[in-house]
C-alpha positions, 0 to 999 in steps of 0.5 A, spaced: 500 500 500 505 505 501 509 503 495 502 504 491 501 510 495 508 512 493 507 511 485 501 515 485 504 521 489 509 520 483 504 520 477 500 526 480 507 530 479 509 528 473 500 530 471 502 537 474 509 537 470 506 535 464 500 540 465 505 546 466 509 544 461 503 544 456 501 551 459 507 554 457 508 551 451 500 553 449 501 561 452 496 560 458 501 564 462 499 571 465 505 575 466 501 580 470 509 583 473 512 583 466 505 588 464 507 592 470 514 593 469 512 595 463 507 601 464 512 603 470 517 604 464 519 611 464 521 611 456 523 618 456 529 618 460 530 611 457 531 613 449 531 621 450 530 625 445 528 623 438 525 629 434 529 634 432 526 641 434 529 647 430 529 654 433 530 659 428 535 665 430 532 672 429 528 670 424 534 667 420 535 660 416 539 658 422 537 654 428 540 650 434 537 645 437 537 639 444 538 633 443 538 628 449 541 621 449 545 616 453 551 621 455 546 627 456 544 632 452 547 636 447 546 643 444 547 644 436 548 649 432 546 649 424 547 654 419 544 650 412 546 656 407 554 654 409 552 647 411 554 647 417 553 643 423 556 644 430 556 644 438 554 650 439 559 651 446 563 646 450 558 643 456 563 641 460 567 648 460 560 652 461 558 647 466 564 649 470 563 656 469 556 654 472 558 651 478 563 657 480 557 662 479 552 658 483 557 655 488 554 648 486 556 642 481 553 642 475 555 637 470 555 638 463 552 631 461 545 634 465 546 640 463 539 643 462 538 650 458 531 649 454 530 658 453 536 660 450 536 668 446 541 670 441 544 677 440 542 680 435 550 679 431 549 672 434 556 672 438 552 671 445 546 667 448 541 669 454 539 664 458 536 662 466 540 658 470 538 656 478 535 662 479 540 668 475 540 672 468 548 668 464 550 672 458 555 666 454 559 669 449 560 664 444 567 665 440 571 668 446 568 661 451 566 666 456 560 666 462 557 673 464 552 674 470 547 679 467 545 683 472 541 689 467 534 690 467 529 688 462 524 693 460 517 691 459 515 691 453 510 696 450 504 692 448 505 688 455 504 694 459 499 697 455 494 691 456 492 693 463 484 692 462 480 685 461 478 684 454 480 683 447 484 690 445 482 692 437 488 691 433 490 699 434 489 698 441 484 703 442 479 699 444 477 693 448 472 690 447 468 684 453 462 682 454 457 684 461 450 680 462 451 677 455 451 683 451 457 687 447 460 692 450 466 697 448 471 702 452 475 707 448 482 706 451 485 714 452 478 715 456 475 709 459 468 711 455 464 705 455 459 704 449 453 698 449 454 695 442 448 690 443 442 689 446 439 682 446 444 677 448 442 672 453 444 667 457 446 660 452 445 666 446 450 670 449 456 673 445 460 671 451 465 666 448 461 662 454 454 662 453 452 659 460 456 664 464 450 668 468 455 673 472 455 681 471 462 682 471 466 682 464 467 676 461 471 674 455 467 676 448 466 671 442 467 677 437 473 679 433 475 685 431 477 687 423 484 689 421 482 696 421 480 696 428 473 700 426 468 694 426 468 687 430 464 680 428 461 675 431 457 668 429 453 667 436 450 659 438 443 660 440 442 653 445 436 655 449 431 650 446 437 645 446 436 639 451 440 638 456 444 631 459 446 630 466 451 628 470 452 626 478 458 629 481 459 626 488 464 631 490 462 634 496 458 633 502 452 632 498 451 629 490 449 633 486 447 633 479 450 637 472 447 638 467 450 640 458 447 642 453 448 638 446 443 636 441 441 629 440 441 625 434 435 627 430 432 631 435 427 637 434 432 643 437 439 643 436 444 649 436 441 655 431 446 661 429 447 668 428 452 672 425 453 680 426 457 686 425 459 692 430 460 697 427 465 701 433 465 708 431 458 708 430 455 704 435 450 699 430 450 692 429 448 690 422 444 682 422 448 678 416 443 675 412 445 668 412 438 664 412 437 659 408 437 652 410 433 649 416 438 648 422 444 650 417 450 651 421 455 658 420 463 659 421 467 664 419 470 663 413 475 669 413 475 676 416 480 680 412 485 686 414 478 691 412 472 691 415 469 690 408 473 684 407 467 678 411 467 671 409 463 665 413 461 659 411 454 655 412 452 648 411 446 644 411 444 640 416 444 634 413 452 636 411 453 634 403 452 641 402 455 648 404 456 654 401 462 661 401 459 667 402 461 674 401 459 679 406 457 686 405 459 688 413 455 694 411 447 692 410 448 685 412 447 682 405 451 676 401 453 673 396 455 666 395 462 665 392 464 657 392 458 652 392 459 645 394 455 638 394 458 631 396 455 626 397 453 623 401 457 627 406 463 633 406 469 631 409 471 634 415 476 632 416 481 634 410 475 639 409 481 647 407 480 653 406 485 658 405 485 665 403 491 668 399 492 675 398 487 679 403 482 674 400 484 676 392 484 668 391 481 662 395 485 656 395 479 650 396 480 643 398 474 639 395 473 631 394 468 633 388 473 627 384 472 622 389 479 624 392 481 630 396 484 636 391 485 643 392 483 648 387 484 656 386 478 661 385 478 669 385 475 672 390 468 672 386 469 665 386 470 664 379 475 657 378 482 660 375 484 652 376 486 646 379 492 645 383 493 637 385 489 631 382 491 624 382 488 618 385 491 619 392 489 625 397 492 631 398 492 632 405 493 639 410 497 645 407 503 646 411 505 652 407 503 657 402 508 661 399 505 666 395 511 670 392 513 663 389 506 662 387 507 655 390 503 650 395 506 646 401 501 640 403 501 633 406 500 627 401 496 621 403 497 613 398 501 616 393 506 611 393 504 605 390 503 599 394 505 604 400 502 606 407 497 610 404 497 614 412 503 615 411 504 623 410 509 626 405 511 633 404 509 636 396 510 641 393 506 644 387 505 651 382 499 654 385 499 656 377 495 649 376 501 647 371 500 640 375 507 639 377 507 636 383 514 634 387 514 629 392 519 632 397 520 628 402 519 620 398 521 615 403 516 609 406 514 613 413 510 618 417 513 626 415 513 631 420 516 637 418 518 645 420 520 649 415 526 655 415 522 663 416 524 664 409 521 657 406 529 655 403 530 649 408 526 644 412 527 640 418 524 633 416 523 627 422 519 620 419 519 613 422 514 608 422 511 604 427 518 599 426 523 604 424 526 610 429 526 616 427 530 619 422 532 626 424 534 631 416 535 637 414 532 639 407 532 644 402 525 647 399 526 642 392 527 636 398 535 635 397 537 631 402 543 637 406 545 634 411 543 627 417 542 630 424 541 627 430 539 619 431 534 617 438 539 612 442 535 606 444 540 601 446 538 602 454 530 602 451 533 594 447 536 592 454 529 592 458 527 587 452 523 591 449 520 589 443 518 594 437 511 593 433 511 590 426 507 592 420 503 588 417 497 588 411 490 584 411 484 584 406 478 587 407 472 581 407 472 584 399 478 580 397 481 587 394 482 592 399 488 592 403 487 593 411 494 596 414 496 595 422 501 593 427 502 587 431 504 588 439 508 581 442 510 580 449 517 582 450 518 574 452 515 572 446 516 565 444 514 563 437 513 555 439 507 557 443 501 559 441 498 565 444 491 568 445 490 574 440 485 580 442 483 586 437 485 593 439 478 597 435 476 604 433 472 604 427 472 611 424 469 614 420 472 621 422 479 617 423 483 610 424 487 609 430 492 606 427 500 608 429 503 611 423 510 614 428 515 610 432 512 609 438 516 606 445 509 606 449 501 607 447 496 611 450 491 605 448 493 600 453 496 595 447 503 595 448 501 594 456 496 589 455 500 585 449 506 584 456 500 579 460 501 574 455 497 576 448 498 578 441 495 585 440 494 587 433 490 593 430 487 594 423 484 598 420 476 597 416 472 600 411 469 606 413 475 608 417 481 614 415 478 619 411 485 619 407 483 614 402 478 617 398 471 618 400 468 611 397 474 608 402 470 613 408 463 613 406 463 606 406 459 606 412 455 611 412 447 608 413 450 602 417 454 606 423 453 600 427 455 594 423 459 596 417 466 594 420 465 588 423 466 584 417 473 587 416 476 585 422 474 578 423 476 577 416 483 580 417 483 576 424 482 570 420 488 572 415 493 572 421 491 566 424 492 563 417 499 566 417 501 566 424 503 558 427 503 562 434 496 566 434 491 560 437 484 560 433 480 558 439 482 565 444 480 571 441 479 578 444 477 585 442 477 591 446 477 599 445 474 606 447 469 610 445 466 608 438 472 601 439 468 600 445 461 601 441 464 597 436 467 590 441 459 590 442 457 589 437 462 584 434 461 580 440 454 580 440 455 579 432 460 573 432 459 570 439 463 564 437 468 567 434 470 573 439 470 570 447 472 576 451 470 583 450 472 590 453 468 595 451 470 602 455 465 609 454 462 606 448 457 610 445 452 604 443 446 609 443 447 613 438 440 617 440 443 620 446 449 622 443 452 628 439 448 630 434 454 633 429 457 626 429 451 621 428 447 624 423 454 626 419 456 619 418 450 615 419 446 620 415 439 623 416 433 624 412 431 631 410 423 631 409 421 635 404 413 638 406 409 643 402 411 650 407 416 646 413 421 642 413 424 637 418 428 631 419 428 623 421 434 619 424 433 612 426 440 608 426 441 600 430 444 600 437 447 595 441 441 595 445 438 591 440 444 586 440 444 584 448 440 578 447 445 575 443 452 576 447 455 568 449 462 571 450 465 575 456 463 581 456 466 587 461 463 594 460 466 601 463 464 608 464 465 614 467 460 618 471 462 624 469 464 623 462 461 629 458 463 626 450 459 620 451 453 620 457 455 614 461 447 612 460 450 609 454 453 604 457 448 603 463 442 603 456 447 596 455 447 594 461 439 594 462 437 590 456 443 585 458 440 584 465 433 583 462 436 578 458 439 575 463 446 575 460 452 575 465 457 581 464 462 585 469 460 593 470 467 597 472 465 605 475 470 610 474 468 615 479 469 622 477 472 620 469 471 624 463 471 621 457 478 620 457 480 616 463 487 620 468 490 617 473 488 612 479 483 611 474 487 609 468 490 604 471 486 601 475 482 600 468 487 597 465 489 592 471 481 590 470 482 589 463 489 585 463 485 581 469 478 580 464 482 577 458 487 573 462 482 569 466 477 568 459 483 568 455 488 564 458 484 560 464 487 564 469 485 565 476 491 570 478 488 576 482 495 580 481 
């Protein structure tokens, strides 16, 4: 019997060997201490610097710049005209020179100068230091305490009073009880320029503040100092949501206003014009459309010179007007009809000149170009065209005739997210040049005169690259490289890019994939989706990134596979077929997508497990997890959805009925509009899987009843979720908050995706 025993103990370790054994080998290993060695890591002081961020010299084409890196950091100086880069002084000997001063060692390597000022010959440097004034001169080598006096500058000294300062500072002008006020400044005369404001019809830049005193003003003065405008949001019939605050010793409730998805009431404007001297306001004349919004469009040096846009409700529509600032009349310059809807986005407008010509972006071919109109709106010709999007402006130079923007899918085969920088004639010669043509994401600052720029591109697997350019995109010179080798030695792993298929066979998906940084690839691991399904944009990283304000990288440490891709109807970068595509389907449309490019890399990688996969995100991602757990309850088994709008009736109006569309009903003397969209409350029924919902009370984007909307219909279907509470968090979580929110969600995935019972 004892020798039995004794074989049985035996075999019973060997079955618990084994099962540890298989558990390694099968990825069912929560590795919370590796998740929070990695959300403590201070990257910044681990990798340094990694753009270069130029400071131009008094207006010249010089710069100098900081850069850290494992040694400390260094100060440079450029001059790209002569090609010439160097340290701009010796650290070590100014360090010295700094401790003799302040009677305390200071070493080069942690010498911190971030506010240097040259003189005007650029022979020397100002800078603050512990407390005291130093002049550095920079050929003889030597430091100097300065002990001189600055003098305030004249503008600082004359805007003593509260208000916005005409451009000629000789009136100021703020608001009190909601209405327009002016006070000539040499004798503190005071004039009403308006007699109806009110509270949430106010020209105060808040409508809601019911004080006396001053207020700041939403006007804005003209060039000339003679006139102000404004464009007033009229909220006092729009509804109102509430929060509950438990600050305090009693709870109390807040309510905002915002109009809802179809609604009745929603926000109404008025533009207007004050004419200072004169003392009268003069009503532009912009009605048109029912529930139109209004913006200003541009105000030029004269007060004659007004443009303000205004948009149907229904948002495919839009007209430029041209404002006679003297009887309030209008005239439309540009019209604009792009169906289904405008992209906002991407949506420019630049008036060249003081509004002699009008630079505009339009996506009327199906992809995003710009064109150039004279100030009557006549079209002279169009700038970019092509299959590909032209994207932000970064510069107009209008001696050269020349424009400088972003361009989007250029390159063939190529990110199509990745920015480049162009250059093309304004003149419509159709010359575009690809100035910055490497595979990578480009951000970049240009010289005061326009000859020169500093480019920085990287991709989610490549660091940064730091150049220096000219305005024809010649290389001149490489500049200062990140330095990762401490970053490397932690065990940190870069993402890695990847390309799936659409459910259509034919468009491609671009995303990144986060391992573990014990990654093993004879294990096979749990795979969970990081979502956000557009339309206005795609979360999908484009920079070299050593952390992510998404939680991936950190949730990828517990012992997952985090990949995030793209779907249709996301980016607005890639031509409206691209972003459009979900338009009348807001809930539904980008479900298909990730599934099918889910399939793809389980397909393609031995290391991803088939049986455990996950999907998260936040705001419209957490909407999105829903309804793809809910939609595909045996192919996702654990979802985290955070601040979820699910209830796209009870959320912003601007955004619901732009993307998913709402129906203008034409009757024979009124008009009105009909809105009705699929919620997730539809699809609690249908959940399987494990499901874990978090809000914050006090989140004012989107209502936590959109999640407490999801949890009532999923107790009334008698489904089994978990609810996390975040007291006092916005739509954005901060703080405690935000890692307490993202232990619970290493916790959910690890227990429903790799078994665990590990409570950290």
């Amino acid at each position: 019997m004892r020798i039995w025993g004794y074989m049985m103990l035996l075999l019973a370790v060997n079955e618990l060997s084994a099962q540890s054994i298989e558990g390694k080998k099968s990825g069912r290993e929560a590795n919370f201490e590796q998740a929070e060695r990695f959300t403590s890591m201070k990257f910044g002081m681990l990798v340094g610097s990694m753009n270069v961020t130029p400071h131009f010299i008094n207006g010249s084409d010089r710069f100098w710049y900081s850069f850290k890196t494992g040694d400390g950091t260094r100060y440079y100086y450029v001059d790209p005209k002569t090609n010439v880069k160097k340290e701009l002084f010796n650290r070590e000997r100014l360090a010295g020179d700094l401790s003799r001063w302040v009677q305390k060692e200071v070493k080069g390597n942690e010498l911190f100068l971030p506010n240097l000022v040259f003189s005007k010959d650029d022979r020397e440097v100002e800078f603050r230091y512990a407390g005291k004034n130093f002049r550095y001169d920079l050929k003889k080598e030597v430091l100097l305490l300065d002990t001189g006096k600055r003098e305030i500058p004249v503008s600082v000294k004359k805007k003593v009073m509260f208000g916005k300062y005409s451009p000629d500072s000789a009136y100021v002008a703020y608001v009190k009880c909601h209405d327009l006020y002016v006070m000539r400044v040499k004798d503190s005369i005071e004039s009403r320029l308006t007699f109806d404001g009110e509270r949430y019809f106010s020209y105060g830049s808040k409508g809601d503040d019911t004080t006396s005193g001053r207020v700041e003003t939403r006007a804005e003065w003209f060039g000339d100092s003679k006139k102000m405008y404004v464009i007033r949001e009229d909220l006092r019939k729009v509804g109102e949501l509430p929060l509950i605050s438990i600050s305090g010793k009693r709870p109390t409730v807040r309510t905002y206003k915002t109009a809802l998805a179809g609604d009745v009431h929603v926000p109404q404007y008025e533009a207007s014009v004050c004419d200072v001297v004169g003392g009268r306001q003069v009503k532009v004349k912009m009605e048109k459309w029912k529930d139109q919004l209004l913006w200003l469009s541009y105000a030029g040096k004269s007060s004659n010179q007004l443009f303000i846009q205004r948009k149907k409700r229904t948002r495919e529509e839009l007209e430029i007007c041209a404002v006679n600032t003297e009887t309030g009349d209008v005239r439309v310059v540009i019209h604009e009809k792009s169906l289904p809807y405008l992209n906002d986005d991407l949506y420019s407008i630049a008036y060249l000149n003081d509004g002699s010509e009008i630079l505009w972006w339009s996506e009327r071919s199906g992809w995003g170009n710009y064109y150039l109109y004279d100030s009557r709106g006549n079209l002279k010709n169009q700038v970019t065209s092509g299959e590909w999007t032209s994207g932000k402006i970064v510069r107009i130079d209008t001696t050269r005739r020349v424009l400088y923007f972003e361009g989007y899918g250029q390159v063939k085969g190529g990110n199509p997210y990745y920015a480049r920088l162009n250059r093309v004639d304004l003149d419509g010669k159709g010359n575009v040049k690809m100035l910055t043509p490497e595979e990578g994401n480009h951000q970049v600052t240009f010289s005061p005169s326009g000859r020169y720029f500093v480019d920085t591109y990287s991709r989610p697997d490549q660091a940064p690259r730091n150049v220096l350019r000219d305005w024809d995109g010649k290389l001149i010179r490489e500049l200062e490289a990140p330095d990762l080798r401490n970053l490397y030695e932690t065990g940190w792993r870069k993402p890695e890019c990847f390309t799936v298929k659409a459910a259509d066979d034919c468009t491609d998906l671009y995303g990144v994939m986060y391992k573990p940084m014990d990654f093993d690839s004879t294990k096979r691991y749990p795979v969970i989706s990081y979502v956000y399904p557009g339309p206005w944009t795609e979360y999908i990283p484009v920079d070299f990134e050593c952390s992510s304000l998404s939680g991936a990288p950190q949730l990828a440490q517990v012992g997952f596979v985090v990949v995030c891709f793209g779907n249709r109807g996301g980016s607005p970068y890639r031509g409206r077929v691209y972003h459009s595509y979900g338009y009348g389907n807001l809930r539904d449309y980008p479900l298909a997508d990730n599934k099918y490019g889910l399939e793809q890399l389980i397909g393609r990688y031995s290391f991803i497990d088939s049986t455990r996969v996950g999907i998260f995100g936040h705001s419209g991602g957490g909407a999105m997890a829903v309804t793809a757990i809910c939609t595909y309850p045996d192919f996702y088994k654990a979802a985290v959805a955070s601040s979820g709008n699910h209830d796209n009736t009870i959320y912003d109006y601007g955004w619901s009925e732009i993307h998913h569309g709402i129906k203008e009903v034409q009757q024979e003397d009124s008009v009105s509009f009909e809105f009705c969209i699929k919620t997730n409350i539809e699809l609690a029924k249908q959940l399987k899987g494990h499901l874990m919902l978090v809000t914050g009370d006090a989140d004012d984007n989107v209502n936590p009843a959109n999640t407490l909307r999801l949890v009532n219909a999923l107790i009334i279907a008698k489904k089994d979720f978990e609810l996390v509470l975040l007291p006092g968090q916005k739509h954005g979580y901060m703080g405690p908050a935000k890692d307490f929110y993202y232990r619970k969600m290493w916790q959910h995935f690890a227990r429903y995706l790799l078994e665990v019972k590990d409570n950290m």
